[in-house]
N, C-alpha and C positions, 0 to 999 in steps of 0.2 A: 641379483638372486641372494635371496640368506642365508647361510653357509652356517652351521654348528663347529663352535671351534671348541678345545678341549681347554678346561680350567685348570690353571696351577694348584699344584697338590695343595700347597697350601688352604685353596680357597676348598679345596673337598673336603678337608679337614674342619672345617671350619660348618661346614653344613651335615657332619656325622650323625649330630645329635638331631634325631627329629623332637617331634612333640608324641612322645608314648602318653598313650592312655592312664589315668590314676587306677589307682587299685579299688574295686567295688567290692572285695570281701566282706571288710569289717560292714558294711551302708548295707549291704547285703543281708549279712545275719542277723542286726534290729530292726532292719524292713521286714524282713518276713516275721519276726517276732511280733510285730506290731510295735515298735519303738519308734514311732514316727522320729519324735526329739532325739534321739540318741542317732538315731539315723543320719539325720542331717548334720549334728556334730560331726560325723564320721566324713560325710561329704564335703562339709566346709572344710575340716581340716585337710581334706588329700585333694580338692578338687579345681581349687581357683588357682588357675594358672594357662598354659596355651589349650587345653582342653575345655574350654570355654562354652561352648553350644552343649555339648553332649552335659554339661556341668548343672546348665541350667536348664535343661530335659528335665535331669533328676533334679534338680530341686526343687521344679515347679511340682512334680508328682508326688514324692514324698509331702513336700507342704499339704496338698491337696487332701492325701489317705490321712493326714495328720489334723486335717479340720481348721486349718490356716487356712482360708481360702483366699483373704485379700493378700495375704502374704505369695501365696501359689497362683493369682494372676500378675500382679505384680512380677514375680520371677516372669513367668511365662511369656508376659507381653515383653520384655528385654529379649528374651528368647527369642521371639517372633521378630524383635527388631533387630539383633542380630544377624538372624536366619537370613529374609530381606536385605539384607548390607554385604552377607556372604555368597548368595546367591550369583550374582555378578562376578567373576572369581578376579583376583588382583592379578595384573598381569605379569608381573615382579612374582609373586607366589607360583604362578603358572609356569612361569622359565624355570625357576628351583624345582619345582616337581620331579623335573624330565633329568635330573642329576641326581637326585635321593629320594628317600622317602616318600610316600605319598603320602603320611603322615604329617609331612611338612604343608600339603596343600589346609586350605581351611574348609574346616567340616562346616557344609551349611544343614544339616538335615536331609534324608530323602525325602519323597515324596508324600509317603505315607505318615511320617514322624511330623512333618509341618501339619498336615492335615489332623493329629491328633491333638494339638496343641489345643486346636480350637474346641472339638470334644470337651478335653476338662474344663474349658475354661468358660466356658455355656455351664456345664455341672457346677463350678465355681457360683456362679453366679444364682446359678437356680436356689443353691443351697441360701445364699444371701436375699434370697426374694427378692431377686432383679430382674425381670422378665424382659423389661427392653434391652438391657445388656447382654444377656443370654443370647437373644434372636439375631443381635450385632456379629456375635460369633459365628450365627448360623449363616449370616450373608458373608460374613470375611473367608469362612470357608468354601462358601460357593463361588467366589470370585480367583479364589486360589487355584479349586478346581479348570474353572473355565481359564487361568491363563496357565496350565499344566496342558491342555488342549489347543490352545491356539498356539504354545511351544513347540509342542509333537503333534506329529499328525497320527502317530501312532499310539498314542498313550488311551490306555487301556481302562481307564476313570479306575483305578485301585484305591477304595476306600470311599468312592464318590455313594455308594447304597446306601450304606448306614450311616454317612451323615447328613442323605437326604431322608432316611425314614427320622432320624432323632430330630432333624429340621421340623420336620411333620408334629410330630410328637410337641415340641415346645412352641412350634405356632397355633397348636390348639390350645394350648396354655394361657398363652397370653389374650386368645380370642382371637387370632386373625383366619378366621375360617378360610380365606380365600387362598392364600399363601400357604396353610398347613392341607391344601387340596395341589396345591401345584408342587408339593416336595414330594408327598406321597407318589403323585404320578413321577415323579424323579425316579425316586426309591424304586417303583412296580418296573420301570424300564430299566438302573442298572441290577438291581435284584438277578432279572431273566441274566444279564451278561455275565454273574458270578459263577456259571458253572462250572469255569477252570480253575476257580478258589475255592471249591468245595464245600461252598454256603447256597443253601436251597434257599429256595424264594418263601420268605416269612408268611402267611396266609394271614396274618395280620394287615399287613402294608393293604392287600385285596378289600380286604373287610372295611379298612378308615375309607378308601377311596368311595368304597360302596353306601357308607353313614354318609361322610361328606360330602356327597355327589345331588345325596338325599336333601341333607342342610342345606345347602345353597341351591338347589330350586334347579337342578341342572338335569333335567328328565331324561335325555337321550342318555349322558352320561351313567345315570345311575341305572337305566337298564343294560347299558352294555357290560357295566362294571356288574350287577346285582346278577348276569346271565353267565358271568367267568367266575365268578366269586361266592354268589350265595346272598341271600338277606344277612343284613347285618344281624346280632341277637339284639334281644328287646334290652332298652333301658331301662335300670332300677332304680324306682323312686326313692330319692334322699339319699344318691349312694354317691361314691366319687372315686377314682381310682388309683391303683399301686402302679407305678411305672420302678420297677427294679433293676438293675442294667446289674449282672455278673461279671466279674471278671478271674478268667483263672488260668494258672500258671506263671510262668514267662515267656517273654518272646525271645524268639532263636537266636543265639549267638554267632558271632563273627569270629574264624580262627584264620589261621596263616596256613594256606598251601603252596610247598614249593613246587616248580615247575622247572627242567631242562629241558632247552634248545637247545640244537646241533649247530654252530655254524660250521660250514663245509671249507674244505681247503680253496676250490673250485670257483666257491662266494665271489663276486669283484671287489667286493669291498674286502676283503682281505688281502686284495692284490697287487694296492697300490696305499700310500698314505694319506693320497688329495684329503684335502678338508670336505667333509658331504654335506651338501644342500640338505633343509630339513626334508622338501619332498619328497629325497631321494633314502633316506635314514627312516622314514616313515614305511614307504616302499618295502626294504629292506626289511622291517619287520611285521607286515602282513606275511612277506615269504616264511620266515621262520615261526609266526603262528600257523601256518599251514603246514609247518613240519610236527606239529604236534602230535607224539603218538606213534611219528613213523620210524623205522626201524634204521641206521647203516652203520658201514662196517667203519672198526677202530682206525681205518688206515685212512677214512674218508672227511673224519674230523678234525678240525683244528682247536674247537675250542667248545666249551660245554658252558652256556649261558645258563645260568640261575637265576630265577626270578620267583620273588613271593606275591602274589595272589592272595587276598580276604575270599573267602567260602563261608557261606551259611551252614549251621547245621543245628538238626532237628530240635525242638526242645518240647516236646507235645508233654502236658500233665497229664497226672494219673487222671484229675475231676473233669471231665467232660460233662458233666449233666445238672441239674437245679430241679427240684421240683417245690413249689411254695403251697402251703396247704392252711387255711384258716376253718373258724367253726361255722364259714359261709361256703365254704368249696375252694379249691386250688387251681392252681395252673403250672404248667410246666415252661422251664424257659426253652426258648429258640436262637438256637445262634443266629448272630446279626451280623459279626465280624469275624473274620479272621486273622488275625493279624500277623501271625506265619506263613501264611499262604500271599498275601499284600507283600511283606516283606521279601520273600521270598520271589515271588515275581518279578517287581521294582528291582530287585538286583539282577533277576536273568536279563533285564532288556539294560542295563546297565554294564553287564561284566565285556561285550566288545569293546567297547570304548576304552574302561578299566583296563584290558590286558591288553590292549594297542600302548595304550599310553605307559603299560609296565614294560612292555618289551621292548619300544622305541627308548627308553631311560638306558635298558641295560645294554643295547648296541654302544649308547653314547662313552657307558663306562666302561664298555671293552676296546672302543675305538682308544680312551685314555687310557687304559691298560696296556694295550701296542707301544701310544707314542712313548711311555714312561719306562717301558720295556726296552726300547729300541735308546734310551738315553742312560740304563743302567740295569742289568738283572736285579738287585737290588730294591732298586725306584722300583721296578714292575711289579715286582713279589709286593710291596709295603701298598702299593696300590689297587690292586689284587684284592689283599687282604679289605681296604677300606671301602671298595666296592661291595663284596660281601657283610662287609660291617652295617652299610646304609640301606644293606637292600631289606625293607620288610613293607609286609600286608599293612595297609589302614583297616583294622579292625573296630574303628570306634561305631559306637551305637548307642542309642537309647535303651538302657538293660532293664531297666525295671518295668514297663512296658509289659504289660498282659500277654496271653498269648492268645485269646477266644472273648469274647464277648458274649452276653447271651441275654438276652433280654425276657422278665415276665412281665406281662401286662395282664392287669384285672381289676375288675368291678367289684366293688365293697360296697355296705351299707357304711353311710357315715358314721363315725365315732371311734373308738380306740381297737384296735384288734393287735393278736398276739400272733406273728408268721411266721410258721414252722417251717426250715429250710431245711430238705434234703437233698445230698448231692450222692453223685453215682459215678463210675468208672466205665471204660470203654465197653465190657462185659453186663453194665447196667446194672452192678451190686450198689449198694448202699454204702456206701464207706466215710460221710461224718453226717452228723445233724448242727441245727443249731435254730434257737429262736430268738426273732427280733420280735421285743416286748411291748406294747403300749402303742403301737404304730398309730400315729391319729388321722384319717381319713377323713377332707371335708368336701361336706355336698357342692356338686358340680366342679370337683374342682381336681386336682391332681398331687399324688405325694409321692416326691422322687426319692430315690435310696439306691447307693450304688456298695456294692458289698465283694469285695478280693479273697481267695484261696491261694496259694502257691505251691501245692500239691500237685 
């Protein structure tokens, strides 16, 4: 049987320092300014080092707002090979865990941040007028998806809607009608499943299935889709269309909440020294997460466990709204993503695991606190202390990261047009403008533009 033995102070010393997050202030204040290039100075300088994945998040994004696009798949696709290598966790990194930090483990990305990667890197490529490379993205993401589901049986497809409606979207691009009819039907089935992400189903996604149903000759189809949905509107001669993807705010940040456990005098593990089996150390702290919360008396504790815990918290912008308006008629955008509500989720079915594995670490360092105790009051107190030294929240994340997506889609007459953008607050005021000048629309064909607030 395995048995957890307790590490010489030495070696606990030795594992104090995790890997802390770099500082995103200064990357921060020329990102939102628009300083792409200053930006990234700011990241290169404080970023390469064991914070490695989260490093190349942001640099593949910043490149991206910056108009470096081979430079921003480039970053990305490292990212991605990373992400993939870290996935599998090292087993060596897995044992340190359960002694310090969870900082110490390696960040491979959640669920939702891999699945973005692929996002930009499709927009990467659209911008380059790469359509096959683009579409490469849209299946690497769908095969992401599908092994996120044959992992969990529970997994909830977060993120899986909108990038099968943008799937859609860039397979009419390129022409593959058949394929931008099967993403759509993707899109129209998890769309209905987003209702606990608080993204309504696009009425668009309805309307492509209903064209495209039409296009490819699929008649039962296009009455069942044309009898939920509506006729499609009529085609305009000579025109081609705005695909605009909004992005506004940030996504929610990760903070450090602590947490005390009671252990009991009564506990058995307090009652004797034996070395404990992990099964039994594991045990041991499902009990005391079910102490969570509850109340007893000073005379009944022996000792008060602390533990830090990562918690999400809100970070909703003022701009929730888009409206785009030319001298041919406008459109308003529709959220497609959320990506607070994703993140947010992704970590609720995450945080058992998360606080099994924090509270099982901090049994191991109070079991060492005893034995170091029982060899010197001194040793115990210096141990004590370096216990609370190691113990903190893995807060890393992908910060720069939108917090809403929102997509216009519309029908122009070909040629040059000037798109009035206005945006709006939760109250539905008007609160900035701005116009994209000369936008050039060509017949049959599609002009993508993706545009960030941080309001």
């Amino acid at each position: 049987m395995q048995t957890v033995k307790i590490l010489p102070l030495l070696a606990l010393l030795c594992l104090a320092v995790g890997c802390s997050p770099y500082s995103m202030e200064e990357v921060r204040i020329a990102f939102e300014g628009g300083d792409f290039d200053a930006a990234l100075i700011e990241l290169d300088a404080d970023g390469k080092g064991e914070a490695k994945l989260p490093y190349l998040f942001e640099r593949g994004l910043i490149a991206h707002y910056g108009d470096k696009f081979d430079e921003s798949n480039r970053t990305f696709e490292l990212a991605e090979i990373t992400s993939d290598d870290l996935y599998t966790k090292s087993i060596s990194r897995e044992a340190v865990s359960l002694l310090t930090s969870d900082n110490l483990r390696s960040y491979a990305g959640s669920q939702y941040e891999r699945l973005l990667v692929h996002y930009y890197r499709a927009f990467n490529y659209v911008y380059l007028n790469m359509p096959d490379d683009a579409l490469v993205e849209c299946r690497k993401a769908s095969r992401l998806l599908q092994f996120y589901a044959d992992a969990d049986e529970n997994y909830e497809f977060v993120g899986a809607a909108f990038i099968a409606y943008l799937s859609g979207i860039l397979y009419e691009w390129a022409g593959d009608w058949n394929d931008a009819f099967i993403a759509y039907r993707w899109a129209e089935r998890a769309y209905k499943q987003y209702g606990p992400l608080g993204v309504p189903f696009p009425q668009d996604v309805g309307k492509s299935l209903v064209r495209l149903a039409g296009k490819l000759g699929f008649h039962e189809e296009f009455e069942r889709y044309a009898a939920t949905y509506g006729e499609p509107p009529e085609n305009i001669p000579d025109s081609g269309e705005l695909i605009l993807l909004y992005e506004t705010g940030f996504a929610p940040f990760k903070v450090e909440e602590n947490i005390v456990f009671p252990i009991l005098k009564v506990d058995p593990i307090v009652q004797d020294d034996a070395d404990r089996d992990e099964k039994e150390v594991r045990e041991y702290g499902r009990t005391l997460m079910r102490r969570r919360n509850r109340r007893y008396k000073e005379v009944e504790i022996e000792y008060l466990l602390r533990v830090a815990i990562p918690a999400y918290r809100s970070n909703r912008p003022r701009i929730v709204g888009i409206d785009a308006s030319t001298a041919y008629g406008g459109a308003s955008g529709v959220l497609v993503e959320d990506i607070e509500s994703a993140a947010m989720k992704t970590f609720e079915s995450e945080l058992p695991t998360i606080m099994l594995r924090t509270v099982v670490r901090g049994v191991l360092k109070y079991l060492g606190f005893r034995r170091a105790n029982q060899e010197g009051e001194t040793l115990g107190k210096l141990v004590n202390l370096l216990n609370v030294a190691t113990e903190s929240a893995d807060t890393r994340s992908w910060q720069t990261l939108p917090n809403q997506i929102f997509l216009v889609r519309m029908r122009l007459p070909a040629g040059k047009h000037n798109i009035a953008l206005s945006f709006s607050d939760r109250a539905n005021r008007r609160v900035k403008t701005d116009t994209l000048e000369n936008v050039v629309i060509w017949k049959n064909d599609k002009t993508f533009l993706n545009y960030r607030t941080f309001e």
